[in-house]
C-alpha positions as CSV (number, residue, x, y, z in Angstrom):
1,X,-64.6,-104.5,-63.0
2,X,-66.2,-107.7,-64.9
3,X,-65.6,-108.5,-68.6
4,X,-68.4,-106.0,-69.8
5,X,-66.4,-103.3,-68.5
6,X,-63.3,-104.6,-69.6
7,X,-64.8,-105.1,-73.4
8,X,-65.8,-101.0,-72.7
9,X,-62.8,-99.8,-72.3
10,X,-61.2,-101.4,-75.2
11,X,-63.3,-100.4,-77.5
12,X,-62.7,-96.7,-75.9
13,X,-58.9,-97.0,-75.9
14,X,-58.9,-97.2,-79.7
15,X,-61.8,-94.2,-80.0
16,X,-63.2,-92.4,-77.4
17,X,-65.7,-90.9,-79.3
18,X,-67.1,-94.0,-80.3
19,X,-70.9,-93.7,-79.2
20,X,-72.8,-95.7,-76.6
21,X,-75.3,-96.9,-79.1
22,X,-72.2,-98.3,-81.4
23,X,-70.8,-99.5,-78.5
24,X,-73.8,-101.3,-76.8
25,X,-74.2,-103.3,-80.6
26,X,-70.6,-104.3,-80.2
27,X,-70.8,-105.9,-76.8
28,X,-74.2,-107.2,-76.7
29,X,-76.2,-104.9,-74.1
30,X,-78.3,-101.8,-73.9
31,X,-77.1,-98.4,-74.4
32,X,-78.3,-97.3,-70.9
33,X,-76.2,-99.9,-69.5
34,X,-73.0,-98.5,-71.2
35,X,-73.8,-95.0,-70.3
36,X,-74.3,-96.2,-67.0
37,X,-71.2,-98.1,-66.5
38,X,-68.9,-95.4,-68.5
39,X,-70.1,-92.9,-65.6
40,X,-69.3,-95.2,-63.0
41,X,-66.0,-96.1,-64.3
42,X,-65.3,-92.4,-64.7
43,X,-66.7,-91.6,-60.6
44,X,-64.6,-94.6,-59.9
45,X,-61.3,-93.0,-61.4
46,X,-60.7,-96.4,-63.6
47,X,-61.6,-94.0,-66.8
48,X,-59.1,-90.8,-66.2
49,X,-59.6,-89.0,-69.0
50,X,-60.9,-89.1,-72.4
51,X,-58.4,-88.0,-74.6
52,X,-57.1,-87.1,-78.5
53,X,-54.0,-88.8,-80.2
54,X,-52.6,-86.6,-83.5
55,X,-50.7,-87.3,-86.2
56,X,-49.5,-83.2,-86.5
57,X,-46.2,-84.3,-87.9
58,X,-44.7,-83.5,-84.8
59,X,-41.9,-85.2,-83.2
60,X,-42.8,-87.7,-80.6
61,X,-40.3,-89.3,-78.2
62,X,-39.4,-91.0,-75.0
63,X,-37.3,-89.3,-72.7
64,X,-36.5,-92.0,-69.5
65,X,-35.1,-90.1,-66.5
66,X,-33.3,-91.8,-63.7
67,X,-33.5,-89.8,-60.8
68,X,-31.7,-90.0,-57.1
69,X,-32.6,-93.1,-54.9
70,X,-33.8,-90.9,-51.8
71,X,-36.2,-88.9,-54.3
72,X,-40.1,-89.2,-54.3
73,X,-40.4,-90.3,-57.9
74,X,-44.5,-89.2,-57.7
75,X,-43.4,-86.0,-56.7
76,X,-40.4,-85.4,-59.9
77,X,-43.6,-87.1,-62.1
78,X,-46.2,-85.0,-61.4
79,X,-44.0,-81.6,-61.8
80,X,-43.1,-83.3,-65.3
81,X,-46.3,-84.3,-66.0
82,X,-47.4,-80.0,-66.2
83,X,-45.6,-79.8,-68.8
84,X,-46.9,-78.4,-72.1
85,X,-45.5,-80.8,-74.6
86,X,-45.7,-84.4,-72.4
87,X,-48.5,-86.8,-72.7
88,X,-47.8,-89.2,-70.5
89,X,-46.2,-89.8,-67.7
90,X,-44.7,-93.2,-66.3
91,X,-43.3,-94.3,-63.4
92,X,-41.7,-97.6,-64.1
93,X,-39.4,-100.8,-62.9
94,X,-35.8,-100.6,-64.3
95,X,-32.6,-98.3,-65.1
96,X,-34.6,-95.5,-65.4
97,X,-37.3,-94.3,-62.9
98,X,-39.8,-92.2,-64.8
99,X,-40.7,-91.9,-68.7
100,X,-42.3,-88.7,-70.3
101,X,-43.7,-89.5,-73.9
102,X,-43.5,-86.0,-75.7
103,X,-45.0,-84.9,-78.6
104,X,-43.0,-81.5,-79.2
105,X,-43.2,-79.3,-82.7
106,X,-39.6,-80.3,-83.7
107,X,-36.7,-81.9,-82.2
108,X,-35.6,-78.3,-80.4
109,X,-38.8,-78.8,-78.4
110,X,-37.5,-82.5,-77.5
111,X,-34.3,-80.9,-76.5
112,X,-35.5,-78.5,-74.9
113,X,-37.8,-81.0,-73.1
114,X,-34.5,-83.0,-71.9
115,X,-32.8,-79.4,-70.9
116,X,-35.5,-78.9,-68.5
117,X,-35.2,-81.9,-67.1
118,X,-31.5,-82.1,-66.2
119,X,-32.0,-78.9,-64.9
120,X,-34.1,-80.3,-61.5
121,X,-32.1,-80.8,-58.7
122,X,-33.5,-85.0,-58.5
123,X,-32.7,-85.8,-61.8
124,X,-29.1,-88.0,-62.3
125,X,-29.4,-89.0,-65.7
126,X,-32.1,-89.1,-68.9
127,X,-31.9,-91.4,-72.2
128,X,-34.2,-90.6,-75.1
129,X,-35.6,-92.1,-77.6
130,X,-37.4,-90.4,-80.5
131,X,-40.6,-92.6,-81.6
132,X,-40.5,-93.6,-85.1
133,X,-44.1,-95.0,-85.9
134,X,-46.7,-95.9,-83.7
135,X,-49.9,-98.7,-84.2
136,X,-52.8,-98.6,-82.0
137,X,-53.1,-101.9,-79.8
C-alpha cells in the first residue's frame, strides 16, 4: 500500500459513496486508476466492506467483555460478531478482551445485548459504556 492508496481510503472512510471521478480530482490521478486500485484493495481484503453509519436515534454503546485466559478470543468474536444489533467487533490489548459497538433500538436491546453475552460459557465479566456522541475522524 503506497500513499495514493492510503489518501483512498480516507477519503472512503468518511463516504463510501463518494465517486471515483470526485475522488480521482481530490488526489491528483485518473479515475481508472482509482477504480483500479479500489478493486485491488477490495481482492486484496485491505477494503472489507463498504458500509452505512445512521443516525436512527438509536442507542449506541460499547459493551467490553473479558473472557477466560484459555479461551480462543477469535472464536467468542466471531459468534458475537452474528449478531443482529453489533457493528463491530474488536479484539483488543487490556482489561477486557473483546469490544462489540452496538447500535440497538433502545437500551432493552443494549441489555439484552449484555444478557446474551454473560450467558456464553467463555465470558467472565462485561463493562459497558453507552456512546453519547460520535464525530467522524
Amino acid at each position: 500500500m503506497d500513499d495514493l492508496d492510503q489518501q483512498i481510503l480516507n477519503i472512503l472512510r468518511r463516504d463510501a459513496r463518494t465517486a471515483y471521478t470526485e475522488i480521482a480530482d481530490r488526489v491528483g490521478t485518473s479515475e481508472g486508476t482509482v477504480r483500479n486500485r479500489v478493486e485491488r484493495m477490495t481482492e486484496e481484503g485491505i477494503i472489507e466492506r463498504f458500509t452505512v453509519t445512521t443516525r436512527t436515534g438509536n442507542v449506541k454503546a460499547m459493551i467490553e467483555v473479558g473472557v477466560a485466559v484459555d479461551v480462543d478470543t477469535t472464536a467468542v468474536s466471531e459468534r458475537m460478531a452474528e449478531w443482529e444489533e453489533v457493528d463491530f467487533v474488536w479484539q483488543v490489548s487490556g482489561e477486557e478482551d473483546v469490544v462489540l459497538v452496538v447500535d440497538a433500538s433502545d437500551t432493552q436491546g443494549v441489555n439484552d445485548l449484555i444478557t446474551q453475552a454473560r450467558e456464553m460459557e467463555d465470558v467472565v465479566s462485561t463493562k459497558t459504556r453507552l456512546i453519547l456522541d460520535e464525530k467522524l475522524g
